[in-house]
C-alpha positions as CSV (number, residue, x, y, z in Angstrom):
1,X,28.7,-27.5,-29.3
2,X,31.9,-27.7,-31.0
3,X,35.3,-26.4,-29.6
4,X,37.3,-23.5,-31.9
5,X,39.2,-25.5,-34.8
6,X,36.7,-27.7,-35.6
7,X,36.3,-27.5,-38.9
8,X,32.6,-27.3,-39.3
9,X,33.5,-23.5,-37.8
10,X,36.0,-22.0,-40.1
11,X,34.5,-18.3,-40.3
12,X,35.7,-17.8,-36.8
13,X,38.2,-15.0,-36.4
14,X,40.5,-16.3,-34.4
15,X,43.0,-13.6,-35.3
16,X,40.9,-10.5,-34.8
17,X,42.3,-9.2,-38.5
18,X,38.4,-7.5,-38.6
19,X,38.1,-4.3,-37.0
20,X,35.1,-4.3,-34.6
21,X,34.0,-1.0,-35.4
22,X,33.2,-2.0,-39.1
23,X,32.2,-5.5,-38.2
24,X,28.2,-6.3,-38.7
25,X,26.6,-9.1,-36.5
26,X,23.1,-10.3,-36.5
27,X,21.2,-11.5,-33.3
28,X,18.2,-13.3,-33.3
29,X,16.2,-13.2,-30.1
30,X,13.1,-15.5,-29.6
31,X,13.0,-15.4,-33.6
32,X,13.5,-11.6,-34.4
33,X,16.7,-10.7,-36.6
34,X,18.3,-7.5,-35.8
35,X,21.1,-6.5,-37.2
36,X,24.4,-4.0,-35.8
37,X,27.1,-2.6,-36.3
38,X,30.3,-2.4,-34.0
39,X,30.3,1.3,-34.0
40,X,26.8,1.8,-32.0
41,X,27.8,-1.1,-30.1
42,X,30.8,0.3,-28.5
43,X,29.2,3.5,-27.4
44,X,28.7,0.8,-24.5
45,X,31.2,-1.7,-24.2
46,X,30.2,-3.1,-21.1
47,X,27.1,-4.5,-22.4
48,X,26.1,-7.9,-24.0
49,X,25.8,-7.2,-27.6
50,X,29.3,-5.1,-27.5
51,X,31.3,-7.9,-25.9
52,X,29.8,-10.2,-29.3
53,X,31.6,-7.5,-31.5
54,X,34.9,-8.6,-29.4
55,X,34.3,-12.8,-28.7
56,X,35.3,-13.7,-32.2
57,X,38.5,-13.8,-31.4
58,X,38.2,-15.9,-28.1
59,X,36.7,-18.9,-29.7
60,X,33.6,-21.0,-29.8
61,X,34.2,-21.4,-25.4
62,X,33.8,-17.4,-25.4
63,X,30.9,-17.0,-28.1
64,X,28.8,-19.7,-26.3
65,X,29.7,-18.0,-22.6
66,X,27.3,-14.6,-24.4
67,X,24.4,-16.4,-26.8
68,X,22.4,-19.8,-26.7
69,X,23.8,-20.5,-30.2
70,X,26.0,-19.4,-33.2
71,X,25.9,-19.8,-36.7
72,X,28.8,-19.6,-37.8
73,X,28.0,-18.9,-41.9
74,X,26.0,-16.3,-41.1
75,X,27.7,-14.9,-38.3
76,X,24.1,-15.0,-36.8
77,X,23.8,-15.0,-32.9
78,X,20.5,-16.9,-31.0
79,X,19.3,-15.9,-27.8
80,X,16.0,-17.6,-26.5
81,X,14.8,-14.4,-24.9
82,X,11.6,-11.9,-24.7
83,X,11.8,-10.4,-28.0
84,X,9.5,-7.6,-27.2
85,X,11.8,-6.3,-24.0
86,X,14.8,-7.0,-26.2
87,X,13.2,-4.2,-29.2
88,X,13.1,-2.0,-26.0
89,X,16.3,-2.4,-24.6
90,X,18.6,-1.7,-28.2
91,X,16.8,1.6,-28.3
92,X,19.7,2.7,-25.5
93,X,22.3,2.5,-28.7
94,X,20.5,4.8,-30.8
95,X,18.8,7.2,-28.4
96,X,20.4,7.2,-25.3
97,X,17.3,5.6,-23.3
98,X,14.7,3.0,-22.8
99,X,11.1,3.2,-22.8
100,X,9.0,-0.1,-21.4
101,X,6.6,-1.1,-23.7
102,X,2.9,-0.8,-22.3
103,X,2.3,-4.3,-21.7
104,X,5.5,-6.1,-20.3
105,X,6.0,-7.1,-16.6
106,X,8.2,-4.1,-14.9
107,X,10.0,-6.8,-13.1
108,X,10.8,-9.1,-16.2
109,X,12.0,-6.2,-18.1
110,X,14.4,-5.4,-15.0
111,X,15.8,-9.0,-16.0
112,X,16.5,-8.5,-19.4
113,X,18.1,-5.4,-18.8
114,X,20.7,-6.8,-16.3
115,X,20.9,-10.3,-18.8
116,X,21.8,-8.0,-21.8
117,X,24.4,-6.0,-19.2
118,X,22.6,-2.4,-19.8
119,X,22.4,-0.3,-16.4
120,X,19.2,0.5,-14.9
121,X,20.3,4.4,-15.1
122,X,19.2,4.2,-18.9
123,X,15.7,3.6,-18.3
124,X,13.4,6.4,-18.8
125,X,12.0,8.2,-14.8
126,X,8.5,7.3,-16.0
127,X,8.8,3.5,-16.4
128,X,11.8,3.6,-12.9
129,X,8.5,4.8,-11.0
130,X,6.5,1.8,-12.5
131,X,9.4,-0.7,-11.5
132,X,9.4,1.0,-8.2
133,X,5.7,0.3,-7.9
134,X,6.1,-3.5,-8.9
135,X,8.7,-3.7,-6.5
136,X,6.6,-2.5,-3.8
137,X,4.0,-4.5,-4.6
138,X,6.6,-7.8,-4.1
139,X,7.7,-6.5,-1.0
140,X,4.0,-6.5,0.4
141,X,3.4,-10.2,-0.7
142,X,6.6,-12.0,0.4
143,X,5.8,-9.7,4.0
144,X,2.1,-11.3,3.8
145,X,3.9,-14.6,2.7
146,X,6.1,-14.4,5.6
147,X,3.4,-13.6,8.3
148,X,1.3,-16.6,7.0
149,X,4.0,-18.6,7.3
150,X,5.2,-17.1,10.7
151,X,1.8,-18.2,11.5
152,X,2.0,-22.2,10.1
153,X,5.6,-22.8,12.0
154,X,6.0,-24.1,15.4
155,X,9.8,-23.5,16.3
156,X,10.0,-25.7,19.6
157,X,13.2,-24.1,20.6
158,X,11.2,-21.4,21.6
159,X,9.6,-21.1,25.3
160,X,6.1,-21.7,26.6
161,X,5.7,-18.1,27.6
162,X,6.5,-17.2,23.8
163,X,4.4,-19.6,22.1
164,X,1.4,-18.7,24.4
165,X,2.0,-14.9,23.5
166,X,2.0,-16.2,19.5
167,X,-1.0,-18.0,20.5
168,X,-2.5,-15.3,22.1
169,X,-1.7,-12.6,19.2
170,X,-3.1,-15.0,16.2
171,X,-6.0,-15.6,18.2
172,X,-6.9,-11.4,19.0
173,X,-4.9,-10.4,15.5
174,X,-5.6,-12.4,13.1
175,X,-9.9,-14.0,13.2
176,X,-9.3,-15.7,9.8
177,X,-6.9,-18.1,11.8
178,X,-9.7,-20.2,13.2
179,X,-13.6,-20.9,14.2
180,X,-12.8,-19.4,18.1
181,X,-10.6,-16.2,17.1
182,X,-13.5,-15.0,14.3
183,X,-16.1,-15.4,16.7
184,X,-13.9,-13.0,19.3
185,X,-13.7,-10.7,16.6
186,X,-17.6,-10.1,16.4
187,X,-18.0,-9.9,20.2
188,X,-15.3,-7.1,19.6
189,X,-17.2,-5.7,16.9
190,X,-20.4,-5.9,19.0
191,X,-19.0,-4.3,22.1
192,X,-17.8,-1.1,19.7
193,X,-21.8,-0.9,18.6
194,X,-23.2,-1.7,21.8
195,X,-21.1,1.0,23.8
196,X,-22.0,3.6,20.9
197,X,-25.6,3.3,20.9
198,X,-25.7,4.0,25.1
199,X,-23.3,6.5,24.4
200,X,-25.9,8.1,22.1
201,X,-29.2,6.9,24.0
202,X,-27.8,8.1,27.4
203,X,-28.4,11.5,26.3
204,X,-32.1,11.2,25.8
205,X,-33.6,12.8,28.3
206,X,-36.6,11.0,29.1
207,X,-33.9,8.0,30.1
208,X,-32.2,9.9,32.0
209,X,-32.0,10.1,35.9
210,X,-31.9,13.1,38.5
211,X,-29.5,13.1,41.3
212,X,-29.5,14.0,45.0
213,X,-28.0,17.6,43.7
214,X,-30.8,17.9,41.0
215,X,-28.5,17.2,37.9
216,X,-29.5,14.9,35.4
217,X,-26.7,12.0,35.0
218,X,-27.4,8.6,32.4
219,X,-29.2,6.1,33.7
220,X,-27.4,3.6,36.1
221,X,-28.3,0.5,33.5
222,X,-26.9,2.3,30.6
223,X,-24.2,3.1,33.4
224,X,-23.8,-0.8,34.2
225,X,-23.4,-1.7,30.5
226,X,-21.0,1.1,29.5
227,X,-19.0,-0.4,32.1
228,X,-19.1,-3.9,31.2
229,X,-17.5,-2.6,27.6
230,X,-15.0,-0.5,28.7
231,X,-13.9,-3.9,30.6
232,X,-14.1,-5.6,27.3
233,X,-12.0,-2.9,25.5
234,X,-9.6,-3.2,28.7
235,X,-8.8,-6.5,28.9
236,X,-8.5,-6.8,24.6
237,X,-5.8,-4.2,24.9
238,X,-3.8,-5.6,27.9
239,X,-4.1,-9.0,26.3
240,X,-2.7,-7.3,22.5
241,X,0.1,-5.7,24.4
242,X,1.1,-8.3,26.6
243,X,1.2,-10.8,23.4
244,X,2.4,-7.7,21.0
245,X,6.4,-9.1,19.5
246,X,7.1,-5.4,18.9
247,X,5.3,-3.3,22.0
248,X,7.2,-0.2,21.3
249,X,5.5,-0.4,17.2
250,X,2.0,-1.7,19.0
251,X,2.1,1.1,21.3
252,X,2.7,4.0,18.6
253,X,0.3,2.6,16.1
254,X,-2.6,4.9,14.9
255,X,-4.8,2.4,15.4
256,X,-4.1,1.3,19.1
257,X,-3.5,5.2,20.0
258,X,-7.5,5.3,18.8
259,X,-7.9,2.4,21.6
260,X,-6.2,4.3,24.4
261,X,-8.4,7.8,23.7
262,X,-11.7,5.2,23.6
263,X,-10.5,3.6,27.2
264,X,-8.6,6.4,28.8
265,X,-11.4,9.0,29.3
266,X,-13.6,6.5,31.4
267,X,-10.8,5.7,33.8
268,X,-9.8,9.7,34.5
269,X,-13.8,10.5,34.7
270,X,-14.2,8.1,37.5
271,X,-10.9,9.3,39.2
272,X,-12.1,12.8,39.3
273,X,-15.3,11.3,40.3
274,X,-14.5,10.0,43.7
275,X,-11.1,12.1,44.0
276,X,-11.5,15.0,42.6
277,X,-13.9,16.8,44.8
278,X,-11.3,16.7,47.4
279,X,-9.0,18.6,45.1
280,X,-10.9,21.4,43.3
281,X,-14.7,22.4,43.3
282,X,-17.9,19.9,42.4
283,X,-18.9,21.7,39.5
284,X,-14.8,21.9,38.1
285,X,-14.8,18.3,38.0
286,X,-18.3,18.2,36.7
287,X,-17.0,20.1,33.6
288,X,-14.0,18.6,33.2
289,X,-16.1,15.0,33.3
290,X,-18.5,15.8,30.7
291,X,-15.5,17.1,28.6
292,X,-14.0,13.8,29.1
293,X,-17.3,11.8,28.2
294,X,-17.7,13.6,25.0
295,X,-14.0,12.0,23.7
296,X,-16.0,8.7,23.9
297,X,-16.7,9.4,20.7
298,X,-13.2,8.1,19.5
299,X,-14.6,4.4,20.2
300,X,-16.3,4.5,16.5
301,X,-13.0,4.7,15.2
302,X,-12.1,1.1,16.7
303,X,-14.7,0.1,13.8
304,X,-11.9,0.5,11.2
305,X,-10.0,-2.6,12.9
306,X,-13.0,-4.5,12.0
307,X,-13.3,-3.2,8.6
308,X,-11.0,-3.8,5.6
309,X,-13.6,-0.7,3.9
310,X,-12.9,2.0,6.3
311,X,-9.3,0.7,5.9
312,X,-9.3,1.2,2.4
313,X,-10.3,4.4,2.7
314,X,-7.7,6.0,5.2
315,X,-5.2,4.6,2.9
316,X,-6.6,6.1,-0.3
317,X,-7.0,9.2,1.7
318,X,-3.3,9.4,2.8
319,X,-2.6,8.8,-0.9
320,X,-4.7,12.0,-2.3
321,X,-2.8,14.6,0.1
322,X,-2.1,16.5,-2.9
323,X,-5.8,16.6,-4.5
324,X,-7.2,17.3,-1.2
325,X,-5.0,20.5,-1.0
326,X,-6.3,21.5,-4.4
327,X,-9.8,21.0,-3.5
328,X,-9.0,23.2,-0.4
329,X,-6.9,25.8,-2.2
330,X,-9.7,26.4,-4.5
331,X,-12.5,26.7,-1.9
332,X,-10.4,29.2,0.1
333,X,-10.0,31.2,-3.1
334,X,-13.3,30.3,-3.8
335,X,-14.4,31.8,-0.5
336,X,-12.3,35.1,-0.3
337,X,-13.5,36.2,-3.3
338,X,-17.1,35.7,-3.1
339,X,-17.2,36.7,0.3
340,X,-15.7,40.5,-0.3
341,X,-17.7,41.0,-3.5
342,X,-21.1,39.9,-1.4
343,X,-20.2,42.0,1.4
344,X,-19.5,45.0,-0.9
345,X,-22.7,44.6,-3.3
346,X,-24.6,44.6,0.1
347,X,-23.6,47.3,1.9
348,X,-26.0,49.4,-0.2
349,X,-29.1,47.5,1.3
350,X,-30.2,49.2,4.7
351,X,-30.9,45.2,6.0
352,X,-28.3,43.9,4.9
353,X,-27.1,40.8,6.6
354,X,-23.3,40.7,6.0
355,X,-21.7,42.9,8.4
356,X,-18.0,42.3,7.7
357,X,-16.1,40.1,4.9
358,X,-14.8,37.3,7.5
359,X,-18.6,37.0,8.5
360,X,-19.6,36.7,4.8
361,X,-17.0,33.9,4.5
362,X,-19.8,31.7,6.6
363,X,-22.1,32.4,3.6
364,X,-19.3,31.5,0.7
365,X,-18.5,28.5,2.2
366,X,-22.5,27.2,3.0
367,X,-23.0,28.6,-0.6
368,X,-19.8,27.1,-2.7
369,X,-20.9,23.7,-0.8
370,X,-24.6,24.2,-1.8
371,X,-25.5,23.5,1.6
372,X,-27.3,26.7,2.4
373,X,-29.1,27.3,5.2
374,X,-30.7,30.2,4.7
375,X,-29.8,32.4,7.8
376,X,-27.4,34.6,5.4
377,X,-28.3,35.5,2.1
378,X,-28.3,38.2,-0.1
379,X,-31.2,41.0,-0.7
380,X,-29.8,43.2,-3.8
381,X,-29.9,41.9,-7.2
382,X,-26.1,41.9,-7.7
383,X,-25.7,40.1,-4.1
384,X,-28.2,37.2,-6.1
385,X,-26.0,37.4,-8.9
386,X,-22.4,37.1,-7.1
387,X,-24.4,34.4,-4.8
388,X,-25.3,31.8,-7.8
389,X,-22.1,32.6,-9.7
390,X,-20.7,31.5,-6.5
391,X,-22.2,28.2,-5.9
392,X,-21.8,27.4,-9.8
393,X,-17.7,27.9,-8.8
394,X,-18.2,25.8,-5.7
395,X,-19.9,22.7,-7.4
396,X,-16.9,23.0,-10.6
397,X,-14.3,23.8,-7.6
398,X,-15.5,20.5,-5.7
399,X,-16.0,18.5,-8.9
400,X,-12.4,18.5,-10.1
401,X,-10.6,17.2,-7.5
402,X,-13.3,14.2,-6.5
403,X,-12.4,12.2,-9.4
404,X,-8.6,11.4,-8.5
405,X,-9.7,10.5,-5.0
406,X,-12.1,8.3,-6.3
407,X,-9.5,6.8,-8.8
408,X,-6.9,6.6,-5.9
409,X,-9.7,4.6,-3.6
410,X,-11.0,1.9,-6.1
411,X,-7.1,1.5,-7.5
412,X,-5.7,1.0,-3.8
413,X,-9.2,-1.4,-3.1
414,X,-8.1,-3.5,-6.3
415,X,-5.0,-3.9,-5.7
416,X,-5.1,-5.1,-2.2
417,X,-7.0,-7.5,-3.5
418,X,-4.4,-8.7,-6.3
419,X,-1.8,-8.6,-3.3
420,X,-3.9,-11.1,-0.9
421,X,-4.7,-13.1,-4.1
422,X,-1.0,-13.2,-5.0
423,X,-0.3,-14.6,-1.5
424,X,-2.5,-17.1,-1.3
425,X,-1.5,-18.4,-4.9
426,X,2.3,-18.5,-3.8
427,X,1.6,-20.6,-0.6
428,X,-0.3,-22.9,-2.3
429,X,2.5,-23.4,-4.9
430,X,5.0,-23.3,-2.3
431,X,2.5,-26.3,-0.3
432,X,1.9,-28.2,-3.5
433,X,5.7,-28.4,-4.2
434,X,7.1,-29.8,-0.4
435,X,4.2,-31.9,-1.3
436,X,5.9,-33.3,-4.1
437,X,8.8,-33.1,-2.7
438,X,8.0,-35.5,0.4
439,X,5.4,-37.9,0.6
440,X,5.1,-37.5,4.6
441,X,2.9,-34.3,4.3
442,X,3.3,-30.5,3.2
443,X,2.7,-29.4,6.7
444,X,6.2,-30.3,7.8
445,X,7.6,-28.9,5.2
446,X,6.1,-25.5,5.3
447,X,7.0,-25.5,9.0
448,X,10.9,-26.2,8.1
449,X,10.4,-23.3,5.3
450,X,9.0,-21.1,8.0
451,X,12.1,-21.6,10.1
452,X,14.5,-21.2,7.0
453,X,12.9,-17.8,6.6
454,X,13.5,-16.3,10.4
455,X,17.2,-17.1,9.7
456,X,17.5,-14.1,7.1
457,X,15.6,-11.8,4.9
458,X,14.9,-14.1,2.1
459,X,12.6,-17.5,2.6
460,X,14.6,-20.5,1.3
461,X,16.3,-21.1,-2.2
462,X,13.5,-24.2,-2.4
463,X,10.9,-21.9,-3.1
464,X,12.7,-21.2,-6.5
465,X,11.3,-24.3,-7.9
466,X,8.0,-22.2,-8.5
467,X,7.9,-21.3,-12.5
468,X,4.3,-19.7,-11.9
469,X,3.7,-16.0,-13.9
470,X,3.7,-14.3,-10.5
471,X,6.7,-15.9,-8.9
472,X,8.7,-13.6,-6.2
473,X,12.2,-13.2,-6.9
474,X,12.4,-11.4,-3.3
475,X,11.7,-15.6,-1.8
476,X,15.1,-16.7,-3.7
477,X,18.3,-15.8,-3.1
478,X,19.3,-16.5,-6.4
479,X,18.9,-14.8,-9.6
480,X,16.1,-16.2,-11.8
481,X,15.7,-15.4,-15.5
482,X,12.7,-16.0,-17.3
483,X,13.2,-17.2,-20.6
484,X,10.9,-16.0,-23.6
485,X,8.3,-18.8,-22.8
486,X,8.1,-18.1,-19.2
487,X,7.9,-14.0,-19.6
488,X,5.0,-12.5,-18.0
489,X,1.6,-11.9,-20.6
């Protein structure tokens, strides 16, 4: 580029004679002319196009500080950016907003927005809640990212004591990190089964046993191996606590508070066992044990450590609050109204089996389910009427509010899918690069990134080098602008 007073660029006002608000400039962005005029520009002088009204007079140092090139005879301005985001983005000088086009990467649009100098506050809620989303969805792969390489690094500042408790956690957290750690996860997963089928079998009578006192108690075998997991489950939590980095997070989890109701009951069973009697009479601490037996049950929730499907679907469920509550607000209405209209049509029959209206709700709910069982049901031929006008409301009531939740669950299952895929694909970008970056081996150089990424909240500005379409800007601690050719499909 030439300097001002060259004279291949004589068009340029150096002198500023031309008012901006009748001046006409034409931009060209990835090959799209657009032309303005001054006066919708200055609506919003801080942004890009208004300061090109205004460079003119600054010279050619000041024209080539806004655009990528400038023809001077046509007072034509080139950009080599996404032309689509840029149609998007002028709409703020003629309506006030911006609307994302269905199609363009939240993320990249958020660039061209701060490249052209426009403020985030112009874009429309809908597409700040997509961004938002995007965002989100970043945040969870450079955390994944982070783990994995947590995981790879070997800082040998640190102590014994803390690299056996890593070793320890990746080898009872994490079964995909080797042969030895997968195989402890299906003992664990075995144990859970194992100690749920005697849970159930020990009730069968014909296995059970009769004691000196003439009660029936589980057989001492079932007894033996119910023991031998509760040991398991023992020792696995000590071991995940001891090892935990954050005990006081470990120890609040859902998850591990599912582990302490699985453990807890057998400990305090066998304590009122051989202590209690001295404290209160046989047959209280007989009831209070078989109360405490029964919360074995919470085992069979330890399956959902196991399983990325049960998972899944306590996420989705945590995610369709709101349609659950609808499909329990209509039911209750549902269930109020039936009920008082099949107790009133009733009452006229001398059998009649709905003595009160919060007895007949029994029969509205087994009815709006479709479950019914039979042991209330109407005997006059409005009560038949109001009973399948009932169930016809139940299966519509139900209906509606399934479809969202099922929406919610297969969206959250894909997408945790894209997420894992997303990290995978960055750390072999990120391995392939420190490969080519150093012939001695990617491994040391994934361990140094590892460390580089303890020292603050972003991972290392080498990372950057990565021009892939799903390339985190959270890894880099600069800004990175995709140009039109880079922009995500």
């Amino acid at each position: 580029y030439k300097m001002a007073g060259d004279s291949r660029f004589p068009d340029v006002d150096t002198d500023g004679s031309e008012k901006s608000e009748e001046m006409e400039i034409v931009v060209n962005v990835g090959g799209v002319r657009q032309v303005f005029y001054g006066d919708n520009l200055n609506q919003y002088p801080e942004t890009r196009l208004a300061e090109l009204v205004n460079c003119l007079s600054g010279g050619y140092d000041s024209i080539f500080s806004l655009c990528d090139d400038y023809d001077p005879g046509k007072r034509e301005f080139y950009f080599d950016r996404d032309p689509d985001a840029f149609k998007c983005i002028i709409d703020v000088y003629y309506f006030g907003e911006i609307h994302m086009k269905k199609g363009i990467c939240p993320i990249c649009f958020k660039n061209e927005m701060e490249f052209w100098k426009v403020d985030l506050k112009f874009l429309d809620d809908c597409c700040k809640a997509h961004l938002s989303e995007k965002k989100e969805e970043l945040e969870e792969i450079a955390r994944r990212v982070q783990l994995i390489l947590d995981d790879l690094g070997v800082d040998a500042s640190e102590s014994r004591w803390k690299r056996c408790q890593k070793c320890i956690w990746k080898f009872l957290e994490k079964p995909e990190s080797s042969y030895p750690a997968r195989v402890i996860a299906v003992l664990s997963f075995l144990f859970i089964l194992i100690s749920s089928v005697v849970m159930c079998v020990g009730t069968i009578p014909d296995l059970q046993v009769v004691d000196a006192e003439g009660n029936r108690m589980e057989h001492p075998t079932l007894d033996s191996i119910e023991t031998a997991c509760i040991g398991w489950f023992t020792m696995e939590y000590v071991l995940r606590l001891i090892s935990s980095p954050n005990k006081l997070h470990f120890a609040l989890s859902f998850m591990n508070i599912v582990d302490v109701l699985a453990i807890l009951p057998f400990y305090v069973s066998l304590t009122l066992t051989h202590l209690g009697a001295k404290l209160m009479e046989l047959s209280n601490v007989q009831q209070a044990v078989q109360a405490l037996r029964i919360m074995r049950i919470a085992r069979i929730f330890k399956l959902a450590r196991h399983s990325s499907g049960l998972q899944t679907l306590t996420y989705a469920l945590k995610r369709s609050f709101k349609e659950l509550g609808l499909l329990l607000m209509y039911l209750a209405v549902g269930i109020f109204v039936f009920s008082a209209l099949g107790y009133t049509m009733e009452q006229s029959h001398p059998e009649t089996l709905f003595k009160s209206i919060p007895q007949s709700f029994w029969w509205a709910i087994i009815t709006m389910t479709t479950v019914g069982y039979g042991d209330i049901y109407p005997k006059t031929t409005l009560g038949k009427l109001n009973a399948a006008i009932s169930f016809l409301c139940g299966v519509i009531a139900i209906a509606l509010p399934i479809h969202p939740i099922i929406n919610n669950f297969v969206r959250y299952y894909n997408k945790q899918r894209v997420l894992e895929t997303a990290a995978k694909h960055e750390l072999e970008l990120m391995e392939l690069n420190s490969a080519e970056g150093k012939a001695t081996g990617s491994r040391t150089e994934l361990d140094d990134l590892s460390r580089e990424g303890k020292e603050g909240p972003f991972y290392s500005s080498r990372i950057k080098v990565s021009h892939s379409d799903t390339f985190i800007h959270l890894l880099s601690e600069e800004k990175h602008y995709r140009t039109r050719l880079q922009s995500c499909k």
